[in-house]
C-alpha positions as CSV (number, residue, x, y, z in Angstrom):
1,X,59.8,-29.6,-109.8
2,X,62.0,-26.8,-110.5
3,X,63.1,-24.1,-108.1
4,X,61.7,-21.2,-110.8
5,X,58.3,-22.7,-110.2
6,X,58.1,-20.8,-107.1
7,X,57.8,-17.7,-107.1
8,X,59.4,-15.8,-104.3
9,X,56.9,-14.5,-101.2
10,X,57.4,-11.3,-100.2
11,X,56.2,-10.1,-96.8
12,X,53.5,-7.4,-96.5
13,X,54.9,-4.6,-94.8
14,X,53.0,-3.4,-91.3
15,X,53.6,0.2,-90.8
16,X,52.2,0.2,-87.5
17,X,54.4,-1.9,-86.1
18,X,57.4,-0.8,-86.9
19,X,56.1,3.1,-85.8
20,X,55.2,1.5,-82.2
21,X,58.7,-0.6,-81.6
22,X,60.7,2.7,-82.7
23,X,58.8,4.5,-80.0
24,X,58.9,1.7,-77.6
25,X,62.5,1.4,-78.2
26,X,63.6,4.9,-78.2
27,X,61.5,5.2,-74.8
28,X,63.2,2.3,-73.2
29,X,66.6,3.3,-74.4
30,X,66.4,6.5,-72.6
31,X,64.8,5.3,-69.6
32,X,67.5,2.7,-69.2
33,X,70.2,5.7,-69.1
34,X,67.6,7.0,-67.0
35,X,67.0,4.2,-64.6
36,X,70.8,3.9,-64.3
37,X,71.2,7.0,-62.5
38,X,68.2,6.6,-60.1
39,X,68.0,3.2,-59.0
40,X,70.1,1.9,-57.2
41,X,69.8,-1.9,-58.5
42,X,70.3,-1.0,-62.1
43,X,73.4,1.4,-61.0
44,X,74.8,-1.6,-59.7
45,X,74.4,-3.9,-62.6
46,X,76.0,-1.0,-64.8
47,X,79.2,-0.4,-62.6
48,X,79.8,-4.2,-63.2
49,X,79.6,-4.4,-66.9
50,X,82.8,-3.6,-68.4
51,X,84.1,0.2,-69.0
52,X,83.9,-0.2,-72.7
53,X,80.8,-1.9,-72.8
54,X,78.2,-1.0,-75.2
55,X,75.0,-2.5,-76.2
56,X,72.5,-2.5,-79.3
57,X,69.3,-3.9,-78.9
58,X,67.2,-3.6,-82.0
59,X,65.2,-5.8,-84.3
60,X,66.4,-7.5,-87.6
61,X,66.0,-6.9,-90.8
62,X,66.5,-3.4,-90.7
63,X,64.1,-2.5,-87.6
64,X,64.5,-0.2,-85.2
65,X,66.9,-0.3,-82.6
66,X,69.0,1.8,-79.8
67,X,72.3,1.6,-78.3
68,X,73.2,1.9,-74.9
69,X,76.6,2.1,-73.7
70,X,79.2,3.6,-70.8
71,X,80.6,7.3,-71.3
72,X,83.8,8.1,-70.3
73,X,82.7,8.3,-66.7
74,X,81.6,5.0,-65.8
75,X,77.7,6.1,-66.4
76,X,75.0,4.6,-68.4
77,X,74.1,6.5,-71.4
78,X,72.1,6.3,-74.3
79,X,73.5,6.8,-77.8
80,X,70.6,6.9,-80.1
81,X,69.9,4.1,-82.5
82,X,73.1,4.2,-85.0
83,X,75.1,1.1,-85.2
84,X,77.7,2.9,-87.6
85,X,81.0,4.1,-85.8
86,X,80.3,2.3,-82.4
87,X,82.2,-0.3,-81.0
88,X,79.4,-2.7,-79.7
89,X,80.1,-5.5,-77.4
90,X,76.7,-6.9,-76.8
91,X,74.1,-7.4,-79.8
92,X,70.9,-7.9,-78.6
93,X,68.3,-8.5,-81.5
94,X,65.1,-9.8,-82.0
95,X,64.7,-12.1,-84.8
96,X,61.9,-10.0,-86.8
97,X,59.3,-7.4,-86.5
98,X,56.7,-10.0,-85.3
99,X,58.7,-11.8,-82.3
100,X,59.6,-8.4,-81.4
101,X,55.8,-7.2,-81.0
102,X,54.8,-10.5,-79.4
103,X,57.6,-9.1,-76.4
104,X,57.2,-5.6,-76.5
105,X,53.1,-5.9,-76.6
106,X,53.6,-8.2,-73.8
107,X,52.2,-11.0,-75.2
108,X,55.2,-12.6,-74.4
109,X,57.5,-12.0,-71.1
110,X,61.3,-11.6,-72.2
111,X,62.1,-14.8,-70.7
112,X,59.9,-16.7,-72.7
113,X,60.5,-14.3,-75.8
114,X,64.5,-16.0,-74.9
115,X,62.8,-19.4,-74.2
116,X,61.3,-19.7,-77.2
117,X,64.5,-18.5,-79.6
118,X,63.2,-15.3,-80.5
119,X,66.4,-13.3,-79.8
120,X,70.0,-13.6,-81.0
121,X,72.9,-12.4,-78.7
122,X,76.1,-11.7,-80.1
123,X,78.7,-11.2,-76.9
124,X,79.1,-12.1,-73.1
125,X,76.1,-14.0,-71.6
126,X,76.9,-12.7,-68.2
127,X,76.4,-9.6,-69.6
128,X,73.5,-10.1,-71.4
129,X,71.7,-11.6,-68.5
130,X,72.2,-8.6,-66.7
131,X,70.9,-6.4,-69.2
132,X,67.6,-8.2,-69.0
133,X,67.8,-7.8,-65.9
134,X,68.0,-4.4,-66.0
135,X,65.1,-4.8,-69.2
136,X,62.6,-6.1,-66.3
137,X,63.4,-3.6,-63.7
138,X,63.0,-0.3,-66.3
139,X,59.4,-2.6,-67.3
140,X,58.4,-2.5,-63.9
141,X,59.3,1.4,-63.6
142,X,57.7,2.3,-67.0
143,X,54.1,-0.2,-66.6
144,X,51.3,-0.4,-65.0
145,X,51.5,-3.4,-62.5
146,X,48.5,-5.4,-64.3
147,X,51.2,-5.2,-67.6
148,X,54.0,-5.4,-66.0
149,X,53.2,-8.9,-64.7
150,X,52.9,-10.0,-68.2
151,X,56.1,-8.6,-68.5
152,X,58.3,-9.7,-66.4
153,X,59.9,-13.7,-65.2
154,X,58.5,-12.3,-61.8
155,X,57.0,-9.3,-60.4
156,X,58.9,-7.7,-57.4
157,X,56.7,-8.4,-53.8
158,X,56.6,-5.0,-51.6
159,X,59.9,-6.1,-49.1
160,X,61.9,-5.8,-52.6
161,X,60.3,-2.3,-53.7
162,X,57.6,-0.9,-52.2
163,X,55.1,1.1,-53.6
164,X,56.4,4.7,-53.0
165,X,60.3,3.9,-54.2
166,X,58.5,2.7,-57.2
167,X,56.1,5.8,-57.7
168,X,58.5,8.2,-57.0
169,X,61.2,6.0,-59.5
170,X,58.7,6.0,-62.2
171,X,58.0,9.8,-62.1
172,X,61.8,10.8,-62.0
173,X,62.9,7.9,-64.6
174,X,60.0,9.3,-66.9
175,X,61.0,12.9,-66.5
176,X,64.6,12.2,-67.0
177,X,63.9,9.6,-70.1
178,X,61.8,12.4,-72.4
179,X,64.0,15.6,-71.0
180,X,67.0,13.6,-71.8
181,X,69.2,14.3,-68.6
């Protein structure tokens, strides 16, 4: 048989998912800069990423995506979803629109979504390991619990946050994440 005996399948495009990853993305984006200055966990796994670090996380080919990086004072912030003119030194993306719905409808926990070769990282491992990390602890601020526990690798008991930090957390990240501050 001959190669122009097969003609060439083109995917069907789904709207809807590409409209909910944007938003889930551009949420999450923000509520990681947002997370970042009000808990204290995720604080600490930003001061020890590198100064110049800066992170895209996004889906391939041509999905949607954000960028998260340091500003010139050591903080989290986010940088909206260009690639063009950044410096990035952590590539986070998810292999196509699908894999990324089966991890962001929470069919699929991250870890697994990583288990099961769905993303490709492009930079330091350490420091990708903290950013999902920091992924599961903005999950657990943004989610209802019964969700979250689909979620997350494993769901924090009430010695590691109790109920009111998280409450009060989830409130303040939210405000901060759609006023932008």
């Amino acid at each position: 048989m001959r190669i122009e005996n097969y003609p060439e399948i083109i995917p069907g495009k789904n709207p809807f998912k590409k409209i909910y990853l944007a938003i889930f993305l551009w949420i999450t984006g923000r509520a990681i800069q947002a997370a970042a200055r009000t808990d204290r966990v995720v604080k600490k796994e930003f001061e020890m990423l590198p100064d110049d670090f800066m992170l895209y996380l996004g889906v391939s080919p041509n999905g949607p995506g954000f960028v998260v990086g340091k500003d010139s004072n050591g903080k989290a912030k986010y940088m909206g979803a260009k690639l063009k003119g950044k410096s990035i030194t952590l590539k986070m993306i998810i292999k196509n629109i699908e894999a990324a719905f089966l991890v962001f409808t929470f069919q699929e926990s991250t870890a697994v979504g990583f288990a099961h070769d769905r993303f490709m990282v492009s930079g330091n491992l350490d420091e990708a390991c903290r950013i999902g990390r920091v992924l599961d602890i903005v999950e657990i601020y943004l989610l209802p619990k019964i969700i979250t526990k689909l979620a997350v690798k494993r769901y924090p008991n009430w010695k590691q946050m109790s109920p009111i930090r998280k409450h009060v957390g989830r409130v303040i990240i939210y405000t901060r994440a759609i006023l932008g501050f």
